[in-house]
C-alpha positions in Angstrom: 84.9 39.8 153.9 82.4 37.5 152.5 80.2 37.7 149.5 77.4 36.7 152.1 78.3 39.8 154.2 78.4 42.4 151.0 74.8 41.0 150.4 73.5 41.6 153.7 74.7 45.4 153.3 73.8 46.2 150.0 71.3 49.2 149.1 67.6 49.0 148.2 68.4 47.7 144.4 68.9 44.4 145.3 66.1 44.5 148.1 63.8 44.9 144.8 65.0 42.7 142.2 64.0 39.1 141.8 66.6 36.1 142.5 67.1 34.4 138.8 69.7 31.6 140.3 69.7 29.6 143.2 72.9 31.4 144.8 71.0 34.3 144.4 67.9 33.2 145.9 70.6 31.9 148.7 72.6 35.8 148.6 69.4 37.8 148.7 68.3 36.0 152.2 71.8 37.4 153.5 72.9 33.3 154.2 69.6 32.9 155.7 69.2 33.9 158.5 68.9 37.9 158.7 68.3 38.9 155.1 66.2 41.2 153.4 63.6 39.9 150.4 61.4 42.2 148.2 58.8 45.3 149.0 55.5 44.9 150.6 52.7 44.8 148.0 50.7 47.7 147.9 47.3 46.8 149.7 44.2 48.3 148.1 42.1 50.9 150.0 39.1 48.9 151.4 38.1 51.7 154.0 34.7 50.0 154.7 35.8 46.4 156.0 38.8 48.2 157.2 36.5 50.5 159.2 33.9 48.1 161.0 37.2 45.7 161.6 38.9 48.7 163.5 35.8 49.6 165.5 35.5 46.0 166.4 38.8 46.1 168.7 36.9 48.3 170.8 34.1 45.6 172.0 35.9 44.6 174.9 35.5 48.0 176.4 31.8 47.6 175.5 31.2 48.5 179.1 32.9 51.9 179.5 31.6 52.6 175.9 28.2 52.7 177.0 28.9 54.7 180.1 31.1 57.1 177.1 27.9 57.2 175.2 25.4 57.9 177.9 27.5 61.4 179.5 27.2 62.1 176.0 23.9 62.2 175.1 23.1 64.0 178.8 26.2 66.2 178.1 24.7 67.4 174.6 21.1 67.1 175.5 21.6 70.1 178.2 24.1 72.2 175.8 21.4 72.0 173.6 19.4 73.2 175.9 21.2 76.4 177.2 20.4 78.6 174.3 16.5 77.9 174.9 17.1 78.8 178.3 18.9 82.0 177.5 17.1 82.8 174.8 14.2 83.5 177.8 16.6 85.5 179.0 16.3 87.6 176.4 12.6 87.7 176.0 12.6 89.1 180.1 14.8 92.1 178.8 13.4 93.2 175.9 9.9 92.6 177.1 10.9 94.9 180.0 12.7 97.3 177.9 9.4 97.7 175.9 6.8 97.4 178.4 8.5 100.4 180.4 7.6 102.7 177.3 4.1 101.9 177.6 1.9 103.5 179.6 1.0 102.0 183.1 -2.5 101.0 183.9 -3.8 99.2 180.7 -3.5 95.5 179.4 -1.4 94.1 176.8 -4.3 93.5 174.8 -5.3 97.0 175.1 -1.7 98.4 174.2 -2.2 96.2 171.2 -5.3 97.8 170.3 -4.3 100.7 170.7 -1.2 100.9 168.6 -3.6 99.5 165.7 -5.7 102.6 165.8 -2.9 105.2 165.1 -2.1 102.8 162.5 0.8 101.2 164.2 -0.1 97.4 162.4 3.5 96.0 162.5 4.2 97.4 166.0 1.0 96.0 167.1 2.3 92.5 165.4 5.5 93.0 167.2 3.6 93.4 170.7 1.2 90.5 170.1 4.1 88.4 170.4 5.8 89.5 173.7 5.0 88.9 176.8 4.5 92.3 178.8 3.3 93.9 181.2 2.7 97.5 180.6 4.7 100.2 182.5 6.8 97.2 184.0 10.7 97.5 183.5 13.0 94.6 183.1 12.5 91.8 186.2 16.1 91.2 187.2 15.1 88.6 189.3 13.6 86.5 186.7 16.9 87.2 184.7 19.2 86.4 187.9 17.5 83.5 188.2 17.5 82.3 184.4 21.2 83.1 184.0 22.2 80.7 187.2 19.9 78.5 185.5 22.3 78.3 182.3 25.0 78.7 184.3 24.2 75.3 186.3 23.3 73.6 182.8 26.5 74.6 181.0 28.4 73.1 184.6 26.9 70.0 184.4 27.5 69.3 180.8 31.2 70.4 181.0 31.7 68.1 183.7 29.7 65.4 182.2 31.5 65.8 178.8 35.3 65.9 181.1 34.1 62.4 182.5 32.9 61.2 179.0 36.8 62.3 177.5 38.4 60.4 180.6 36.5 57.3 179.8 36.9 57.6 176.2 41.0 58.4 176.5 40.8 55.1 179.0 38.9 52.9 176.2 41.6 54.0 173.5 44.6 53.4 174.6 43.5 50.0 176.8 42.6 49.0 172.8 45.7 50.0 171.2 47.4 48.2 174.2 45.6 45.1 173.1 46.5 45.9 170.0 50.2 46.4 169.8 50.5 43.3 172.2 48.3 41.4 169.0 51.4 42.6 167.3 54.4 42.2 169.5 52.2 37.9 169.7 52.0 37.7 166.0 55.8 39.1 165.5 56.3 35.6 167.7 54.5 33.9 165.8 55.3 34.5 162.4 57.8 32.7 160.5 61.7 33.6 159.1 60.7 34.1 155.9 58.3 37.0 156.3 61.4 38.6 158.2 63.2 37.6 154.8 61.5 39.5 152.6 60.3 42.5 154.2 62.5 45.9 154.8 63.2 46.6 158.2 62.0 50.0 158.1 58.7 49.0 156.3 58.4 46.7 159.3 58.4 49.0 162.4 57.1 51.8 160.5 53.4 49.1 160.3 54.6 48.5 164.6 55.3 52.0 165.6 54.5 54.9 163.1 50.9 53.4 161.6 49.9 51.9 165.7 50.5 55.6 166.9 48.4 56.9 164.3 45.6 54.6 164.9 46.0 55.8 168.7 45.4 59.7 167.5 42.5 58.9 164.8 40.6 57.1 167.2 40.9 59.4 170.1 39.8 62.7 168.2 37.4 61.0 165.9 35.3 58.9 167.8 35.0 62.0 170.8 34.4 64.7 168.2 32.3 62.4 166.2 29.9 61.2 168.8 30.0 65.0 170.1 28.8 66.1 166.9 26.3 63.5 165.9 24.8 63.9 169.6 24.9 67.6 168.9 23.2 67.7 165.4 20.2 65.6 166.5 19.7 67.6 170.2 19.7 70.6 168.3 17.8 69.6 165.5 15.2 68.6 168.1 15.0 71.9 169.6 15.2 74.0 166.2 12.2 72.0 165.2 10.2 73.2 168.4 11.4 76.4 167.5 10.4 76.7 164.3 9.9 74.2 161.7 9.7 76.4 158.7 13.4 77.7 159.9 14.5 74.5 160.6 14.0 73.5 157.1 15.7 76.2 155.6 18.9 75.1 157.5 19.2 71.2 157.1 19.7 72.6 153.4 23.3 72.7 154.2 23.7 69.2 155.1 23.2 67.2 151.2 25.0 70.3 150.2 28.0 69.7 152.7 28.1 66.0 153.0 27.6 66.0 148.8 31.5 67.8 148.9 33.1 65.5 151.6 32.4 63.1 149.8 33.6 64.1 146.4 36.6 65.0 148.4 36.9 61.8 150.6 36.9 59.8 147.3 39.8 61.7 146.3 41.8 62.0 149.2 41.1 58.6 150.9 43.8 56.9 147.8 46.6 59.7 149.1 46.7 58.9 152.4 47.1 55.5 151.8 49.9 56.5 149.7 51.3 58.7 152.2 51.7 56.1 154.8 52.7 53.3 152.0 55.6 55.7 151.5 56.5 56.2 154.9 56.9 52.8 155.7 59.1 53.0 152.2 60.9 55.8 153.4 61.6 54.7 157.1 63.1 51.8 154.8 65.4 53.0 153.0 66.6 55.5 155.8 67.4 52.4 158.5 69.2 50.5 155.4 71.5 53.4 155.2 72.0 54.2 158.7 72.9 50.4 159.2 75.4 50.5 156.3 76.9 53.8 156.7 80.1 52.7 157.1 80.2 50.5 153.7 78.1 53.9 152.3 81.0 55.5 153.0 83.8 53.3 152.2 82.6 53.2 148.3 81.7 57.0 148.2 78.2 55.9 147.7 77.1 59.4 149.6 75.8 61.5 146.6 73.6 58.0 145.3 72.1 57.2 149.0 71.1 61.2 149.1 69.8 61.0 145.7 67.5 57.9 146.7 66.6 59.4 149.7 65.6 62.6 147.5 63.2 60.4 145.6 62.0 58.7 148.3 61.1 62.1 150.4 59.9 63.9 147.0 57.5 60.7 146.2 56.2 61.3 150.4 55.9 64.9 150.2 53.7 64.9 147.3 51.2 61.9 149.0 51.2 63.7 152.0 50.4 67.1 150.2 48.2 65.8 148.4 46.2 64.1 151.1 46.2 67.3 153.3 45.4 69.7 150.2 42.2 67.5 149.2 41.3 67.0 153.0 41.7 70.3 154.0 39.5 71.8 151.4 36.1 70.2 153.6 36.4 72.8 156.6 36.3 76.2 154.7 34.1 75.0 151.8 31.3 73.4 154.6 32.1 76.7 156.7 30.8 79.2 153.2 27.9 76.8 153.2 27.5 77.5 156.7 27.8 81.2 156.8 25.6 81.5 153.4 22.4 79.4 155.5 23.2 82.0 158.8 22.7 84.9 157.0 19.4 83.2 155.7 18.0 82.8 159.2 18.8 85.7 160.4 17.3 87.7 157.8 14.0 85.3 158.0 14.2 85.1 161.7 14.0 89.5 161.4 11.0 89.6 159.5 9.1 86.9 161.7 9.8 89.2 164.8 8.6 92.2 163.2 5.1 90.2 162.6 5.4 88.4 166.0 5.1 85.0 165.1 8.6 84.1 166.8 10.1 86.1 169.7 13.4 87.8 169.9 14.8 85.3 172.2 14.0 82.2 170.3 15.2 84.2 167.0 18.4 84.2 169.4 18.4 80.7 170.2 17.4 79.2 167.2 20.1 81.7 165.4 22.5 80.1 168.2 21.5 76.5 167.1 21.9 76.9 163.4 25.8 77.8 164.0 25.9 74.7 166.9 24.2 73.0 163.8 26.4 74.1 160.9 29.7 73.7 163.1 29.1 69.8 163.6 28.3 69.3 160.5 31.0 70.9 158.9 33.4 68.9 162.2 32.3 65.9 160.9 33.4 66.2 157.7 36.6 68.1 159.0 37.2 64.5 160.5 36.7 62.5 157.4 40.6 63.5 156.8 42.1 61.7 160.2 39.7 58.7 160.0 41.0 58.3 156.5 44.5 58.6 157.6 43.5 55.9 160.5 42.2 53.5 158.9 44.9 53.7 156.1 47.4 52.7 158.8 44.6 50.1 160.3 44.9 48.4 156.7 48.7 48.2 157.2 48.4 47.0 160.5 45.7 44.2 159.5 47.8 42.8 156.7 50.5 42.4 158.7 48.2 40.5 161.3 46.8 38.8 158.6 50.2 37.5 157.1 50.8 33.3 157.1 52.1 32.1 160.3 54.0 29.2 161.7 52.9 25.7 161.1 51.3 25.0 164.5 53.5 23.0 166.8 53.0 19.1 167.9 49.9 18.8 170.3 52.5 16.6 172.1 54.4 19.2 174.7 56.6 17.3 176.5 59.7 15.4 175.0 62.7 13.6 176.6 66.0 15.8 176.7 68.5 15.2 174.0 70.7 12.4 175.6 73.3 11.5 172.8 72.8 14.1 169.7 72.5 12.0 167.2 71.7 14.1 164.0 70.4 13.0 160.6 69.2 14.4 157.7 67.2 12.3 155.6 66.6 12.7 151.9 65.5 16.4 152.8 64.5 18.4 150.0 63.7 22.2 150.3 63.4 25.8 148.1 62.7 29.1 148.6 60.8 29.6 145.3 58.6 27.4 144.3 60.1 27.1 140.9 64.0 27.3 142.1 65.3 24.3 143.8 68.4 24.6 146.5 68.4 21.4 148.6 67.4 18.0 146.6 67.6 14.7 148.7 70.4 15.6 150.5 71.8 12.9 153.2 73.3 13.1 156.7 74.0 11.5 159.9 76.4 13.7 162.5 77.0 10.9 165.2 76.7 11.9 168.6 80.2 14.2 169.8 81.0 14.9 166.4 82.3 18.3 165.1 80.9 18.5 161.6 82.3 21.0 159.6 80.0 22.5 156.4 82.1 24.6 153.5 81.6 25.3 150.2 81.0 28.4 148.3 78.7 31.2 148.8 74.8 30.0 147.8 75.8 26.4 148.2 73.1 26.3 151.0 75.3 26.0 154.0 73.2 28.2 156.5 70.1 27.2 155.4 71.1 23.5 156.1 71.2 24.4 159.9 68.2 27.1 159.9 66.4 24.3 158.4 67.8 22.0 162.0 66.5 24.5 163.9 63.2 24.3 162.5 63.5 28.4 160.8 61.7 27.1 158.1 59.9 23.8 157.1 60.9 21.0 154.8 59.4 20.2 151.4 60.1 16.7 151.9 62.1 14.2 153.8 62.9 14.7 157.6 65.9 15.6 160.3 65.9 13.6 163.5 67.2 13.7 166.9 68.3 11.0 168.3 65.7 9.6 166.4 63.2 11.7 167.3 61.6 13.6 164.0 62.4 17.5 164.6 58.8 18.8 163.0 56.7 16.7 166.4 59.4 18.3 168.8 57.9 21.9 169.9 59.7 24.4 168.3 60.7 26.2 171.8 61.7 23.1 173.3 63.9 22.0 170.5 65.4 25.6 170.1 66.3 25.3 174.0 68.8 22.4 173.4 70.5 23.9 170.7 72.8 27.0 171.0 73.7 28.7 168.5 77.2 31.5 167.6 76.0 33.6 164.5 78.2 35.6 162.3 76.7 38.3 163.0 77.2 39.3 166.7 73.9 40.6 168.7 74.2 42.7 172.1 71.7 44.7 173.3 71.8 47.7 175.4 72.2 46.9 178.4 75.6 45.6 180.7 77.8 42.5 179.9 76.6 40.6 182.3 73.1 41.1 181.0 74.1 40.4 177.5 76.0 36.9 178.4 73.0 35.9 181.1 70.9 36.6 177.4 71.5 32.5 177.5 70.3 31.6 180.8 68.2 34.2 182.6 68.5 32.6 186.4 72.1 32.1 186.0 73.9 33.2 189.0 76.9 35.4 189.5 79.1 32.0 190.0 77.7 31.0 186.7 78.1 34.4 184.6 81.3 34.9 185.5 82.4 30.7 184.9 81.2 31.1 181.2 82.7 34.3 180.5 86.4 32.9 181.9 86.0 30.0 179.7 85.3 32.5 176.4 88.3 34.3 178.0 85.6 37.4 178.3 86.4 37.8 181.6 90.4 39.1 180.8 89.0 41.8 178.8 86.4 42.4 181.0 88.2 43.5 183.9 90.5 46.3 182.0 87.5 48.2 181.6 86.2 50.9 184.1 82.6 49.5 185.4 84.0 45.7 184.7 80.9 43.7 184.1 78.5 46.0 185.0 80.0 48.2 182.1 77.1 49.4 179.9 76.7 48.0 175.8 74.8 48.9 172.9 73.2 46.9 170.5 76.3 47.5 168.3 78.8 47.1 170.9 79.7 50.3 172.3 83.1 49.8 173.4 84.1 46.8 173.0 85.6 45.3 169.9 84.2 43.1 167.2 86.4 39.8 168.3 85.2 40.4 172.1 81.5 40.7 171.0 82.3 37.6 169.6 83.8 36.3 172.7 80.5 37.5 174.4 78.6 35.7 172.7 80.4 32.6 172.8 79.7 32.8 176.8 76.0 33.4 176.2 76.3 29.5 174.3 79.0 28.5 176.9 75.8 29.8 179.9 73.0 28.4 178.2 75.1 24.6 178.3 73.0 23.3 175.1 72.9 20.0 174.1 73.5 20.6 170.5 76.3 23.5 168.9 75.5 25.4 165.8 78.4 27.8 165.0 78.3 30.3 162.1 81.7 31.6 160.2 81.8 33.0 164.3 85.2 34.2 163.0 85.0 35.7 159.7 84.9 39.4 161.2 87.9 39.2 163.5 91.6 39.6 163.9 94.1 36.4 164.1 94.6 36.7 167.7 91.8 37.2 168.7 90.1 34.4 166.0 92.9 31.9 168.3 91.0 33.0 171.1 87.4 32.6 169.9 88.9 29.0 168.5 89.5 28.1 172.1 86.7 29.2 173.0 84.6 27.4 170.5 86.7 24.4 171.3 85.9 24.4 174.6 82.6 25.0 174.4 82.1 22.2 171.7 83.7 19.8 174.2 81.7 16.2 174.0 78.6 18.0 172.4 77.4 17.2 168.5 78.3 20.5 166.7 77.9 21.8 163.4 80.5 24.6 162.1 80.0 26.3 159.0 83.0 28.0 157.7 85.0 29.7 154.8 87.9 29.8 156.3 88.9 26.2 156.3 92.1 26.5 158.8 89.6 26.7 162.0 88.2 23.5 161.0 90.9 21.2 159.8 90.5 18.9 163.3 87.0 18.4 162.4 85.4 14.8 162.7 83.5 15.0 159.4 84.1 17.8 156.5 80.7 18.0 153.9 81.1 19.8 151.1 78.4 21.4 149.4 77.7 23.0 146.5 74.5 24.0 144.9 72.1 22.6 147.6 74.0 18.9 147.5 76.8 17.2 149.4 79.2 16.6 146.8 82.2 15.6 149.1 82.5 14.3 153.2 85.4 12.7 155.0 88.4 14.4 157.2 90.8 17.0 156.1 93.1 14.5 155.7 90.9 12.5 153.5 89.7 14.9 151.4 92.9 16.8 150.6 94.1 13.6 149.4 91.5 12.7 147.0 91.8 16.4 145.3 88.2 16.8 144.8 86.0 20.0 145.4 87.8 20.2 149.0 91.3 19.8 147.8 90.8 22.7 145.6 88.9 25.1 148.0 91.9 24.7 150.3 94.9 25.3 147.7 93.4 28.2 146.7 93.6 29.8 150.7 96.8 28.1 150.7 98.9 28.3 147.9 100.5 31.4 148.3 102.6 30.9 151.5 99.2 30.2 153.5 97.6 33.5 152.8 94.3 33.4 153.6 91.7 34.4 150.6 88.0 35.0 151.6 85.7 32.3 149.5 
């Protein structure tokens, strides 16, 4: 196996350390193509911008909003209401229960009066402020009639509020739609060296884990909060018309409350962006060993993987903890707040009964709006929490949709097909680091036909010579043409459709073989599936297994072997017909049959077409038309096997050493 292989599987050390040499700027990239760089910085919590950017996505459903926003206000303007109603509920009963003690015949007035004689001053206080009629009982009609009343109210605003949840669910998810297709666009869009140098797991936890939590954060918190806010000012509205003096005795609860959420929110707002920061960390280091289990295995590494993962989950748990812990601490310290101000009202409500300046039944309502009051209040900064955690994952998701793309392509959208395949590489310089060369004016010209063959040692730059062809990353100077054509006007889809490419690293997805080899050509028909796979001799193997083509894959090959995965691939290339043939060390994983099968294959499929064939194992490309050499980012030798063995340079002594000991093979 290769060093460039070992690199691509090592642990989360070498994700984190910083390349000193140009082969290790070259290692860390896994060749190139599918490596691994450094951790995501840590992005600062900004929750205001963060918040008012988040919002924002929602202005294309500015239409439904408003509809959201108007069952709302109706919804909580008649829950507001039903305690008033009720409350006259009340008044009918007790004023019936009272008035049946006194005596028929006289006034209310005269009842009063009377009561105030025998030195009855508080009952006669009491009286004054209900509305009686003496010797009447309670009207059951009038209460019928109130209760269907608040019955038809509550209706109404449960429906209404069902309609505004419907719309609201409807807004949320069509956003977060838009939203994860902003991200699937800017995953398109963005260039190989993000991929390089962020973890995997870091990746799809911003995609998948931080996207879902937006989804929940904005559902509950924008319903509750908009419930609540609606709720506080209807009720505030009818405490006021109740009774002022009560009504100022309870908005004492809300500096008190809000002055705690946020004492708390400053505190907790830091550990939940730590908490998702570390699940994205985690996620990481979890799909780094589930993709190199086997090598995990191989070199006993169990105890150190469990160990990191330890860390990892400790360092989570105690974010998370402490995010909850703070957070949680808002509910029951606003609910004590809350129960302290009810017992307040109730005892002042009492006494202002007794001297019948307030009537049982708005004492009943208004005792009734100071909970609906309190219990808002104390929601909203129950919710402080979850709009935290959301827009700690909207910060995640905005730097990643904020990261560098792409160099825009050429406004020009249309160029001729490749007709001969000329290739050259002029004076091309290029680095990874801005302060660590690996290609300085290099030279090349692959005439149209050829089979050029790239070796040299691990590092030397071998891989990114071709990613650089196919236009994965940009040149710092100098330029690579096309038949004369420079690569960097040519759109970057239409240049990557003439080119095919055969990595070392096989790629299936789930799905059936003929899906995986029609990966190259989408339209292809059944004629032209089952041509390409005879001529990667996939269709031998094929037939020996039980659902023949139709036989379902994974994306790490299910059961098929590595040197047929390779064969698979070769007839995804061989479908696709491109112009122009990059192969990859295609046979550094497999077994000598089957690597004479994939070199027929490759053969064949390199027929009259301008290829380019890196490899370490220099016996598949001895019949080459021109052999470079490089090492260190620079062409140090080209010619034929033939010529290059016999001027025993750099060549000559790459090839004794796989040869000198009865031909056996050694791995560069």
């Amino acid at each position: 196996m290769s060093n460039s292989r070992n690199d691509k599987q090592t642990g989360a050390s070498q994700q984190t350390r910083t390349p000193k040499t140009m082969k290790e700027t070259e290692r860390m990239r896994g060749g190139g193509m599918f490596g691994r760089g450094g951790m995501v910085g840590q992005k600062a919590n900004n929750f205001g911008p963060s918040l008012r950017r988040l919002l924002s996505l929602l202005r294309a459903q500015r239409l439904k909003l408003v509809f959201v926003i108007l069952f709302g206000v109706i919804a909580m303007a008649l829950a507001a209401l039903g305690p008033r109603v009720l409350g006259r509920a009340t008044d009918l009963i007790f004023s019936g229960i009272i008035g049946k003690q006194l005596p028929a015949g006289i006034s209310k007035e005269q009842a009063v009066e009377g009561a105030r004689a025998n030195g009855q001053g508080q009952i006669a206080d009491l009286l004054s402020g209900i509305d009686l009629i003496p010797g009447q009982g309670i009207d059951f009609n009038a209460v019928g009639q109130v209760l269907l009343l608040v019955l038809g109210i509550y209706l109404v605003s449960s429906l209404l509020q069902f309609l505004q949840g419907y719309l609201l669910n409807d807004v949320v998810q069509a956003t977060v739609y838009r939203l994860r297709t902003s991200v699937e666009a800017k995953l398109n869009r963005l260039p190989l060296v993000y991929f390089d140098r962020q973890p995997r797991g870091e990746l799809l936890s911003r995609v998948t884990n931080d996207i879902d939590n937006i989804s929940q954060s904005l559902q509950q918190t924008i319903s509750q909060l908009l419930s609540a806010g609606l709720t506080v000012i209807f009720v505030l509205i009818m405490m006021f018309s109740i009774s002022p003096v009560l009504t100022l005795v309870a908005l004492v609860t809300i500096p008190a409350t809000m002055s705690v959420a946020m004492v708390i929110m400053s505190r907790s707002g830091k550990q939940f962006a730590a908490q998702w920061r570390r699940t994205g960390m985690l996620n990481s280091q979890v799909e780094e060993t589930y993709s190199g289990h086997a090598l995990v295995k191989v070199f006993g590494r169990q105890r150190e993987v469990q160990q990191a993962f330890e860390v990892e989950n400790e360092a989570l748990y105690q974010a998370s903890y402490r995010a909850q812990f703070l957070s949680g601490m808002i509910m029951p310290i606003s609910m004590f707040i809350g129960n302290l101000n009810y017992a307040v009202i109730a005892v002042m409500g009492g006494l202002r009964v007794a001297n019948g300046t307030i009537s049982l039944g708005d004492v009943q309502a208004f005792i009734q709006y100071s909970r609906q009051f309190t219990q808002p209040v104390t929601q909203i900064a129950s919710m402080v929490n979850l709009l935290q955690s959301g827009v700690a994952s909207a910060e995640r998701v905005f730097e990643f949709l904020d990261a560098d793309e792409e160099l825009p392509d050429s406004k020009v959208t249309q160029f001729p097909a490749m007709q001969r395949g000329r290739v050259t590489f002029e004076h091309i310089n290029f680095r990874y680091e801005e302060d660590q060369p690996l290609i300085e004016d290099l030279s090349l010209i692959a005439e149209p036909g050829q089979t050029v063959a790239i070796v040299g040692p691990t590092g030397a730059g071998k891989t990114t010579l071709v990613n650089l062809l196919m236009r994965f990353y940009e040149l710092d100077l100098g330029s690579i043409t096309l038949d004369g054509i420079d690569i960097s006007s040519i759109p970057r889809a239409q240049l990557r459709s003439q080119i095919g490419m055969v990595l070392q690293d096989t790629w299936l997805f789930k799905g059936t073989i003929r899906d995986n080899i029609a990966y190259g050509k989408p339209a292809a028909t059944e004629e032209e599936i089952v041509s390409a796979a005879s001529a990667a001799f996939v269709d031998r193997f094929v037939h020996t297994l039980p659902d023949g083509y139709d036989t379902i894959i994974d994306d790490e090959g299910g059961r098929v072997s590595a040197g047929e995965k390779q064969l698979i691939t070769i007839a995804r290339a061989f479908l696709a017909n491109p112009a122009l043939l990059i192969l990859d060390e295609a046979t550094s994983s497999v077994d000598t049959r089957t690597e004479l099968l994939v070199q027929q294959a490759m053969e064949a499929l390199r027929g009259n077409r301008t290829s380019f064939v890196i490899a370490h194992r220099l016996s598949t490309i001895r019949d080459a038309d021109l052999i470079v050499v490089m090492e260190e980012g620079r062409i140090v030798e080209q010619g034929t096997h033939t010529q290059l063995v016999s001027r025993g340079g750099a060549y000559a002594t790459l090839y004794q050493a796989q040869f000198q000991e009865g031909e056996k093979a050694v791995v560069l």
